[in-house]
N, C-alpha and C positions, 0 to 999 in steps of 0.2 A: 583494475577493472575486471578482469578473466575472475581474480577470486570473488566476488560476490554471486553470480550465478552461480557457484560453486557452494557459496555458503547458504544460496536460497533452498538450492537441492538437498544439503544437508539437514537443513532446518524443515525442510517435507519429508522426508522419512523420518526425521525426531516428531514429527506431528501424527504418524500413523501409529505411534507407541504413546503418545500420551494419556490415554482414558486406564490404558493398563500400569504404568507406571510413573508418570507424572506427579509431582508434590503439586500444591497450587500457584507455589512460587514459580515454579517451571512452567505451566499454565502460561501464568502472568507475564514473566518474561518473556517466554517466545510469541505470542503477540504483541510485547513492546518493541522486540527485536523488527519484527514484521514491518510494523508502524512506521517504525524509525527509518527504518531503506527507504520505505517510501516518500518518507520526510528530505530525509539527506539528497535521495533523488532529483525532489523537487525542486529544493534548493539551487542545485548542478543545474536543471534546469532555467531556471530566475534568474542565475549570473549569466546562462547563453541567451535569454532573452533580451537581457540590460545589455549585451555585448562586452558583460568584462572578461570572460572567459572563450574561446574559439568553438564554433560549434563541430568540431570536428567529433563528438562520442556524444550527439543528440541522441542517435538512431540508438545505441547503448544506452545511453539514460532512461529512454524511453520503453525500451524491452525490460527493461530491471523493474522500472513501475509496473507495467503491466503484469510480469512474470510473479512479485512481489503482494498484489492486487489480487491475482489468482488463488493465492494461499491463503491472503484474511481471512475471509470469512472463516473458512475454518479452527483457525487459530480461537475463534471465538465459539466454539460448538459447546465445548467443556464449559459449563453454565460457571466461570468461576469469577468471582467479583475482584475488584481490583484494580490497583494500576488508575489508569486514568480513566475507565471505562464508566459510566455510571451504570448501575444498576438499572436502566431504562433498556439497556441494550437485549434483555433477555427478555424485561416486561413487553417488550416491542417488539420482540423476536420480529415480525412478518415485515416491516417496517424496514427494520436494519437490516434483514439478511438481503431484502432488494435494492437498500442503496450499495448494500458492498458489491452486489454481484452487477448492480449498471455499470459501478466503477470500473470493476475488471470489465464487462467491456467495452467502454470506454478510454478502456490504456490499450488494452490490445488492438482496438481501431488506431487510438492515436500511434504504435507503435508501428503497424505497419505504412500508415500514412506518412509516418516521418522518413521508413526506408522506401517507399516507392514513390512517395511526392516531393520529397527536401522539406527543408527548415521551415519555409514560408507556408507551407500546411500544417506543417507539425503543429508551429506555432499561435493557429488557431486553437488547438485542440486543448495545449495551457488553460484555456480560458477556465474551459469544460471543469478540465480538472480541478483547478481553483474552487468553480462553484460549489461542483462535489464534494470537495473535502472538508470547505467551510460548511455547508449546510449539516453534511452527518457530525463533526464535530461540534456543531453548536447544541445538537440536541444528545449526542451520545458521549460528547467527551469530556472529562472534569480535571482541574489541574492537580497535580498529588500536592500534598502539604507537607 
């Protein structure tokens, strides 16, 4: 768990060199990467809400989204198509750059809510996220082929 905030931090100073030396593949990747923590996060969190797993690293799950949340949008600045992103995402710019920046903060509320209120606030805040993520991926996200 210690290594992923480690690898988000890594993956933000690789994002303040990409306009200068980034392929597009790189580009693309490190907003898959991005994505993906977020994804995987979520996950972690859906097996603590079903109860199959012990909520004991909610409050950790929940900093990683948010910490994770805080970086997207930028991942997405470099106009570079790909990945699963459709092409709406830059015709939209104004659009999508406001649902990623509710999101973020909306993880960093839910994030601190989980450490100063417990589980049972945290676990509102799932909802939130859910809606969010379903709505910008319905309209921004395409499956690769």
């Amino acid at each position: 768990m210690r290594r992923i905030p480690i690898v988000l931090c890594s993956c933000a100073l690789l994002l303040a060199t990409l306009p200068v030396s980034a392929s597009d593949q790189d580009v693309i990747q490190f907003r898959e990467a991005i994505m993906k923590t977020m994804n995987e996060q979520s996950a972690a969190l859906g097996e603590i809400a079903a109860g199959s797993i012990p909520d004991d690293n909610l409050v950790a799950h929940m900093q990683v989204i948010a910490l994770a949340a805080s970086t997207a949008l930028k991942a997405f600045e470099p106009k570079v198509p790909g990945g699963e992103a459709k092409p709406d995402v830059w015709a939209n710019w104004a659009d999508f750059s406001k649902r990623m920046m509710d999101f973020a903060q909306q993880t960093a509320a839910g994030a601190k809510i989980a450490k100063t209120q417990g589980k049972d606030a945290a676990m509102v805040q799932l909802i939130n996220y859910a809606d969010s993520c379903k709505g910008c991926h319905d309209m921004y996200r395409q499956n690769k082929n």
